[in-house]
DOZAVO-662028 format. One record per residue: z, x, y of N, C-alpha, C in turn; residue in one letter. Coordinates in steps of 0.05 Angstrom, whole numbers, plus 5000, padded with zeros to 4 digits. Example, Ala and Ser with C-alpha at 12.3 -4.5 7.8 and 13.67 -1.06 7.14 Angstrom:
// DOZAVO-662028
515652644886515652464910515652644934a;514252574955514352734979515752585001s;
***
This chain:
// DOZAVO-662028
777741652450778441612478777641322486x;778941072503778440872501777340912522x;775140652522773740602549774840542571x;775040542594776340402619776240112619x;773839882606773739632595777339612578x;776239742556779439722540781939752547x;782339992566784840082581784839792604x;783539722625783939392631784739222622x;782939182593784038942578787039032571x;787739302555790339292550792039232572x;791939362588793539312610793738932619x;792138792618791738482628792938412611x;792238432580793238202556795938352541x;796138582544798538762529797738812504x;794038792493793538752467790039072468x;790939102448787439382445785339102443x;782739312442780639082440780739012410x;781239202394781439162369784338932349x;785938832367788238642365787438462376x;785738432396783738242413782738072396x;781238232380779638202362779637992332x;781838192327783238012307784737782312x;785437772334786937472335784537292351x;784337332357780437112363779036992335x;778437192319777537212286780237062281x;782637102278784336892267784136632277x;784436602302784536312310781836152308x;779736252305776936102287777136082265x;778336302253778336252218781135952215x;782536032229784635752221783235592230x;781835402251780535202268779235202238x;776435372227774735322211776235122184x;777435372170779235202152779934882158x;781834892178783334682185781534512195x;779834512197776734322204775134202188x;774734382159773834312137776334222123x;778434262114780734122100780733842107x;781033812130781533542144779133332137x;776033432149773933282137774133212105x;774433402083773733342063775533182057x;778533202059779932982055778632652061x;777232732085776032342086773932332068x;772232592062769232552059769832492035x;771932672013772332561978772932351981x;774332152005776531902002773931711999x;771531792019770131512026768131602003x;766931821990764331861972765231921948x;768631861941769531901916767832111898x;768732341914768432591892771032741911x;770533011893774533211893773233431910x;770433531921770533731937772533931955x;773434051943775734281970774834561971x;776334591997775634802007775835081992x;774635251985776035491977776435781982x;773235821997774936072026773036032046x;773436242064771736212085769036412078x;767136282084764236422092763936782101x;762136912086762637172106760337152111x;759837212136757337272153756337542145x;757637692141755638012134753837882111x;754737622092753137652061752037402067x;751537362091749437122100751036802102x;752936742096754736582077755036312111x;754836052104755635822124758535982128x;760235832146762835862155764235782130x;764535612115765635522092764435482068x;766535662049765035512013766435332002x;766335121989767734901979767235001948x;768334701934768234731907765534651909x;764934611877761934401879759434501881x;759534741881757234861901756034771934x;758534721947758434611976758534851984x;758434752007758735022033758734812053x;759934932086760434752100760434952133x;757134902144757835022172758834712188x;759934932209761634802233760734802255x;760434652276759734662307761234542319x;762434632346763334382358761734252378x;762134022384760433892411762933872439x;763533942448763833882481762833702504x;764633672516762533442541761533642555x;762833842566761734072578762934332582x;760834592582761834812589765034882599x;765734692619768834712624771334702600x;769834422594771934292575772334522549x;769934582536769534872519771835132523x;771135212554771635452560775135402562x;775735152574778735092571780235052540x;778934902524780634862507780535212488x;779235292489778835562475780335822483x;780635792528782435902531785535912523x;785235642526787935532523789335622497x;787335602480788935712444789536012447x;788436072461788136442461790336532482x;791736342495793636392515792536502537x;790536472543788836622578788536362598x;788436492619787136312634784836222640x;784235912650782235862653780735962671x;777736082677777336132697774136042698x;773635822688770535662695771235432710x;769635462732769235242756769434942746x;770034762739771934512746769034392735x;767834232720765034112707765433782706x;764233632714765833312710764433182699x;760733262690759633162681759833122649x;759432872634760732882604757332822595x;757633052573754833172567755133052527x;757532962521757833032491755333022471x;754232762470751932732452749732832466x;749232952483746933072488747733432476x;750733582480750233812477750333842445x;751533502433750833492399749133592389x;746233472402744533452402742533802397x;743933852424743534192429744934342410x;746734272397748134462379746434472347x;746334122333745334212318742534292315x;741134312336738734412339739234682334x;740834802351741335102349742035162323x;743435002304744134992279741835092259x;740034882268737434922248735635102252x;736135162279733935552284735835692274x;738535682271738835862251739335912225x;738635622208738635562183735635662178x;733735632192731435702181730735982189x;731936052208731436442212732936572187x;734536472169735936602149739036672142x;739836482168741736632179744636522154x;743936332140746236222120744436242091x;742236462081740836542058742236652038x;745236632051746236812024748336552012x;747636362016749236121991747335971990x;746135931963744635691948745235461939x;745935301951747434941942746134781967x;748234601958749234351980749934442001x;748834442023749234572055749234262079x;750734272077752634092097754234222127x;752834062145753334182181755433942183x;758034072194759633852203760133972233x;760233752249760533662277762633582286x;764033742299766533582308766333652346x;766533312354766133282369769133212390x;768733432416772233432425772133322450x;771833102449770932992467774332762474x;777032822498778132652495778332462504x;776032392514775132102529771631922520x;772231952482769731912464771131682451x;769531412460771531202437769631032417x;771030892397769230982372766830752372x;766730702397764030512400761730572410x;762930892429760831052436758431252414x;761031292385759531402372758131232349x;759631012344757330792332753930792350x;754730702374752530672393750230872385x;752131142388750531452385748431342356x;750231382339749131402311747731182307x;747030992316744930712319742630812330x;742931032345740231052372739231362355x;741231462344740331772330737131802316x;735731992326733931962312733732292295x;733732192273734032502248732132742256x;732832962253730633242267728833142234x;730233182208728033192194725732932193x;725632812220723732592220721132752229x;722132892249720033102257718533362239x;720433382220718333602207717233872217x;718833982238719434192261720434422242x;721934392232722834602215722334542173x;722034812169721434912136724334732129x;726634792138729134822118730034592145x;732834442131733434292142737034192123x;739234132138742134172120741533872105x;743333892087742133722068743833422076x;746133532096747033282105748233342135x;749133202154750133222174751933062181x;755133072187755632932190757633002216x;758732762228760532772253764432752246x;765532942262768132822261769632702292x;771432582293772132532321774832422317x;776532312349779432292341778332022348x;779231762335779631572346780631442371x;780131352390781631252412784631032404x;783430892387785030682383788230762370x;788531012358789631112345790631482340x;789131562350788731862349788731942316x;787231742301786431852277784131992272x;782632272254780332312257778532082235x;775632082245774331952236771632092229x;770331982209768332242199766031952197x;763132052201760631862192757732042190x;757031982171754032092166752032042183x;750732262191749032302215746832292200x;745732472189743532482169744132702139x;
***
């Protein structure tokens, strides 16, 4: 018997919670993929090795978002300028409307900041224990008013979490992606 929650939703979207479901889980798993494809293409171009992608991560078996060749693996975060900007571009893929209050403040390298933090409480609670390699956090930052002098700037002033020594475990690299201004090309650089 469905809940009255579910009978709503069907009725609003024309979809069960369980079709809900799966197409939400689809449109992350493509973003994921298509997030990591795109990076590694620059990252083999500029550190001349063949790393690719080869499936996605499962979370029941502890696993980052992505396994590569190589013994890589590859979690993902995005950065945002803010809550708005988030809640829109995410609605937007999912075909809903937007319905978060209007945000104008541009937060990007600070909620970076906040993300991969959140990253590493949950690299060290256990939460990616079930792949043993090269563990690499990539950052893609969606920011469409970020130009690439802001993130030079960033990454000049960055100061590394493992300087602090705050956490047991720590990714063995970090790096940023972003769209160029000059060009709308992406661009990838090592964080730490």
């Amino acid at each position: 018997m469905p809940s009255e929650i579910a009978k709503r939703r069907k009725a609003a979207t024309g979809y069960s919670v369980s079709v809900t479901i799966y197409i939400m889980n689809n449109l992350k798993n493509s973003h994921e993929k298509a997030s990591v494809v795109r990076f590694l293409g620059l990252f083999n171009e500029i550190n001349k090795e063949s790393i690719s992608f080869v499936r996605l991560g499962d979370p029941r078996r502890k696993e980052p978002d992505c396994i590569c060749s190589g013994n890589v693996a590859i979690e993902l975060v995005g950065a945002y300028d803010n809550q708005y900007q988030a809640s829109k571009m995410w609605s937007e893929a999912r075909g809903r409307k937007q319905n978060k209050p209007v945000e104008l403040r541009l937060l990007t390298f600070e909620n970076l900041e906040t993300a991969i933090a959140g990253k590493l409480e949950k690299l060290n609670k256990g939460k990616y224990s079930g792949f043993k390699g090269r563990l690499l956090l990539l950052c893609n930052l969606h920011s469409p008013l970020l130009t690439d002098t802001d993130v030079i700037n960033f990454q000049e002033r960055y100061i590394p979490f493992k300087q602090d020594n705050h956490y047991k475990h720590y990714f063995d690299e970090i790096w940023i992606t972003w769209k160029s201004e000059k060009n709308g090309v992406w661009q990838i650089k090592v964080l730490e």
